[in-house]
Structure formats: C-alpha cells, structure tokens
FIMARDREN-781718 format. One line per field, with one value per residue: residue number from 1; z, y, x of N, C-alpha, C in turn. Coordinates in pm, whole numbers, plus 50000, padded with zeros to 5 digits. Example, Ala and Ser with C-alpha at 12.3 -4.5 7.8 and 13.67 -1.06 7.14 Angstrom:
<pts>
torkol	[1:2]
n_zz	[50780:50708]
n_yy	[49431:49775]
n_xx	[51319:51285]
ca_zz	[50780:50714]
ca_yy	[49550:49894]
ca_xx	[51230:51367]
c_zz	[50780:50787]
c_yy	[49670:50003]
c_xx	[51320:51290]
</pts>
This chain:
<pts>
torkol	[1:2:3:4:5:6:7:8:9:10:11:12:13:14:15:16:17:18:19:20:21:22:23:24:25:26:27:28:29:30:31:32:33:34:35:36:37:38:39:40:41:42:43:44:45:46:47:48:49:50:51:52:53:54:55:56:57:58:59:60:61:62:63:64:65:66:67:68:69:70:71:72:73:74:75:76:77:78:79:80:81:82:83:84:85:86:87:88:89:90:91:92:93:94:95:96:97:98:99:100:101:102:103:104:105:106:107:108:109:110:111:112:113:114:115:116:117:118:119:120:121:122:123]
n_zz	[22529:22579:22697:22670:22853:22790:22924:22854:22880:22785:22504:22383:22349:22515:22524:22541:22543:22488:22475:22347:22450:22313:22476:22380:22310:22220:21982:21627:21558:21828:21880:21702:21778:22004:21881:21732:21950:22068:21868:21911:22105:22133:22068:22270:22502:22462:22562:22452:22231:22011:21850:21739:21606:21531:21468:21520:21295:21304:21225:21403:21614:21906:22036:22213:22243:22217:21991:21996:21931:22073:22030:22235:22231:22484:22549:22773:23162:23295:23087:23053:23317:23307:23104:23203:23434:23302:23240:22996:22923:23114:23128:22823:22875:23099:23029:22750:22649:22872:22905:22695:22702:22758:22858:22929:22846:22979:22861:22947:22816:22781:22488:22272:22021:21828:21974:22177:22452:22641:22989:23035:23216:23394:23583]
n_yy	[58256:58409:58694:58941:59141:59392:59580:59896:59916:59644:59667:59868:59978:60109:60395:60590:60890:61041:61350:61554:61818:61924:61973:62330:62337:62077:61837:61818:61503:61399:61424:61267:60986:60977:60940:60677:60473:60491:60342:60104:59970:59853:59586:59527:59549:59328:59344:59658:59730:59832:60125:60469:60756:61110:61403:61744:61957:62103:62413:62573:62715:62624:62450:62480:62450:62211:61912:61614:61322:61033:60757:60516:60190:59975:59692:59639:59746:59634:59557:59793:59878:59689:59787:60058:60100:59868:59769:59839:60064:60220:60254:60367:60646:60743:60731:60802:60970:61181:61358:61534:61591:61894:61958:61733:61561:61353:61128:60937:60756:60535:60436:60555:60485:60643:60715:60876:60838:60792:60851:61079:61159:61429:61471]
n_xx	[75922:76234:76366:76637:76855:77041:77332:77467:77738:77729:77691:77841:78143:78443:78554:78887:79040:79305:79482:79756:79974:80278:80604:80722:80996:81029:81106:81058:81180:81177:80926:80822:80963:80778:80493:80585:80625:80416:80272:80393:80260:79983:80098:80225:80039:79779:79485:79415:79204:79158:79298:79385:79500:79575:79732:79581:79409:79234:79039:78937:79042:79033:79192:79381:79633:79692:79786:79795:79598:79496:79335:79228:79045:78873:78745:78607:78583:78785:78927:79014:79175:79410:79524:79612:79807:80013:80312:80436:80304:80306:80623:80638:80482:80677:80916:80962:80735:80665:80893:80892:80637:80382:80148:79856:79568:79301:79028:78772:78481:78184:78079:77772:77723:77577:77279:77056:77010:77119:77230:77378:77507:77697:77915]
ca_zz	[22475:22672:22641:22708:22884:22777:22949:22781:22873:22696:22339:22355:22348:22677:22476:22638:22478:22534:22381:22441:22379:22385:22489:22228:22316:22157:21833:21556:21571:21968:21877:21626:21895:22102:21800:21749:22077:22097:21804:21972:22295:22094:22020:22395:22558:22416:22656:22381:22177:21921:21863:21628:21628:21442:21465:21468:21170:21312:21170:21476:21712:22042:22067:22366:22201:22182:21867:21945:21998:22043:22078:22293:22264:22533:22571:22918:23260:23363:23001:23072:23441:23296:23073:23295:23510:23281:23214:22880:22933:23222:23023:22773:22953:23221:22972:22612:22641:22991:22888:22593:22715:22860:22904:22862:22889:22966:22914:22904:22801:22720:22337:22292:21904:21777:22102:22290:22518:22772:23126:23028:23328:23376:23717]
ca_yy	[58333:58489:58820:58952:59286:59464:59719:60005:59828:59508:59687:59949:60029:60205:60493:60632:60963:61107:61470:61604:61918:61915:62140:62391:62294:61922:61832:61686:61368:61389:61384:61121:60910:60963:60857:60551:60412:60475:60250:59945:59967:59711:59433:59477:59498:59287:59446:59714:59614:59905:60229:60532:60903:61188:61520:61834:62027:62192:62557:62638:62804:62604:62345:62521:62383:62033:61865:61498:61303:60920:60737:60372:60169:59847:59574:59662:59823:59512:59604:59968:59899:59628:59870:60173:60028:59790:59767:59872:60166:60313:60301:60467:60739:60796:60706:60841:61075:61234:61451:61645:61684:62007:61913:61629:61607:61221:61152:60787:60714:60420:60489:60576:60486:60775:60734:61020:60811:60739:60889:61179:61252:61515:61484]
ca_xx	[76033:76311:76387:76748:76868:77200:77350:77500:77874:77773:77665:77934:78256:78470:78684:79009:79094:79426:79499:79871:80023:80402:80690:80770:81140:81034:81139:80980:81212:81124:80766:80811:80986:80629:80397:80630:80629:80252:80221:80381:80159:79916:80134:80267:79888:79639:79385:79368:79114:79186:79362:79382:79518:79576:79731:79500:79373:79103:79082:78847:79117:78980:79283:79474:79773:79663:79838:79780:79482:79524:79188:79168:78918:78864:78562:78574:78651:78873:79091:79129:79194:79486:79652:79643:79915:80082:80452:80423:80222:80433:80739:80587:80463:80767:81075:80942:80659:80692:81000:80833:80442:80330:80001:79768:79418:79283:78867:78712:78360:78165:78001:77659:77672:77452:77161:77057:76928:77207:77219:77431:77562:77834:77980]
c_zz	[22588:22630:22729:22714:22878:22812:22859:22810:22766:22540:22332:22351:22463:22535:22591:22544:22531:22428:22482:22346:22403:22408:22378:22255:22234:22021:21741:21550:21721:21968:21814:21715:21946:21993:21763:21852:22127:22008:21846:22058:22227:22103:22197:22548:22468:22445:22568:22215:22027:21935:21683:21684:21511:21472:21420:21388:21202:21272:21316:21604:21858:22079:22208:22346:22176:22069:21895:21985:21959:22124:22126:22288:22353:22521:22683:23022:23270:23210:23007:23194:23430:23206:23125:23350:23464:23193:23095:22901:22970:23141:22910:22791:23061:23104:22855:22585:22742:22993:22805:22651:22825:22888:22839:22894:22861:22956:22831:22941:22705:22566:22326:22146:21855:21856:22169:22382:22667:22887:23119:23185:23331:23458:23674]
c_yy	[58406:58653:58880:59100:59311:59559:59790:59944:59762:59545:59788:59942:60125:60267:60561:60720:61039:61236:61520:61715:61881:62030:62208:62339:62128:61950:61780:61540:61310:61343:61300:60994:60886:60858:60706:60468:60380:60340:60128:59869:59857:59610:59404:59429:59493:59341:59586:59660:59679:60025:60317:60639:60958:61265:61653:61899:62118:62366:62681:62783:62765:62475:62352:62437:62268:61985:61702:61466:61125:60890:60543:60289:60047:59808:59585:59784:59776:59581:59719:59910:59782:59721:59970:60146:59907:59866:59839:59993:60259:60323:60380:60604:60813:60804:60810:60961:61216:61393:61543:61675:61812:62000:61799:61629:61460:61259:60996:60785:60590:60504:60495:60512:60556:60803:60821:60965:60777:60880:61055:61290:61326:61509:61343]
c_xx	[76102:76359:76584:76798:77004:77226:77434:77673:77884:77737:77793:78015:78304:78619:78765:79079:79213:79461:79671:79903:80204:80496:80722:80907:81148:81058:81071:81007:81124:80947:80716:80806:80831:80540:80422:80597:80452:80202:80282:80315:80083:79957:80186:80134:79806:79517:79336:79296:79128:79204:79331:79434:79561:79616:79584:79552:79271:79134:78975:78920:79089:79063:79403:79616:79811:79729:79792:79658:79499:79362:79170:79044:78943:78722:78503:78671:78781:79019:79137:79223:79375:79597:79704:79804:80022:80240:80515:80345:80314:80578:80764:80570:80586:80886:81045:80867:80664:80801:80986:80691:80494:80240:79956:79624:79351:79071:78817:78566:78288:78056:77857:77581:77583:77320:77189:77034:77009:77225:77264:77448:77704:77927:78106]
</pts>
C-alpha cells in the first residue's frame, strides 16, 4: 500500500481578503460603481476560483471605518500571483476604486478548515 502526503496547499484553499474603507466624500452611487466592477473581475480572471463580500454589520465598534470586505479565494500561489498583476485587476483598482478608498487593508492565508494544527506563524 502507498500512502500519500498532502501539504496544507494541496487540501486548502489560499484566501485573499481585502477590507476597504472609503472617502467620506464618496457616494453611494460611487461606491456602487466599486461593488459593480468588483463583481465582473470573475468572468475577466478565471484564476479566481471564487469570490464573496459583504458590507459590515458588526455592532462591535472595532471596524476603524472599514465598510467593505471582499473575500478571494484561489487553488494556488501561481492564481493569486496571476491576478495580482492582471489587466483586469489593475484597472479596477487604478480607474474605479483608487479615487474613493481611504484605506485598505490586504491579508492572504491558506485555510486551515477548522485545524489547530497548522504552523501558526505570525511574522
């Protein structure tokens, strides 16, 4: 019998969380515009393997002004490392979004699915 070793890549999932706050000077159409444009990014990179977001609700008071939170998922390094820099992305980001954020706050980790057991390193 063979036995077969998976690393924590090949069972998981690589998330790509993006949280933005925007200018108070933005509008709601303006911020519509953003959420639109976010939702075509799929059909333009395949490389995303799946997407989701949401506006906050939290009643906690620890959002630092945050309102969006869009959540990436890829199969790999190779598909982040293809949308990062693709055509569709950057246009996104420089033409549409760029002109309303005041802050953003990027953080990509591969999924642990409910295991404590991964490396948990912080650095």
């Amino acid at each position: 019998a063979t036995t077969t070793t998976t690393t924590t890549q090949e069972r998981s999932i690589l998330r790509h969380v993006v949280l933005f706050k925007f200018k108070d000077e933005s509008s709601k159409q303006d911020i519509e515009k953003v959420e639109e444009a976010f939702h075509a990014l799929p059909a333009a990179i395949p490389e995303m393997n799946s997407y989701e977001w949401g506006i906050n609700n939290s009643t906690e008071g620890f959002d630092n002004g945050f309102t969006h939170c869009f959540l990436v998922s890829f199969r790999s390094e190779q598909d982040r490392n293809v949308y990062l820099p693709h055509p569709a992305h950057q246009a996104f980001a420089q033409e549409i979004l760029t002109p309303h954020l005041d802050k953003v706050l990027v953080m990509d980790y591969w999924s642990n699915n409910g295991s404590s057991s991964g490396s948990g390193n912080s650095s």
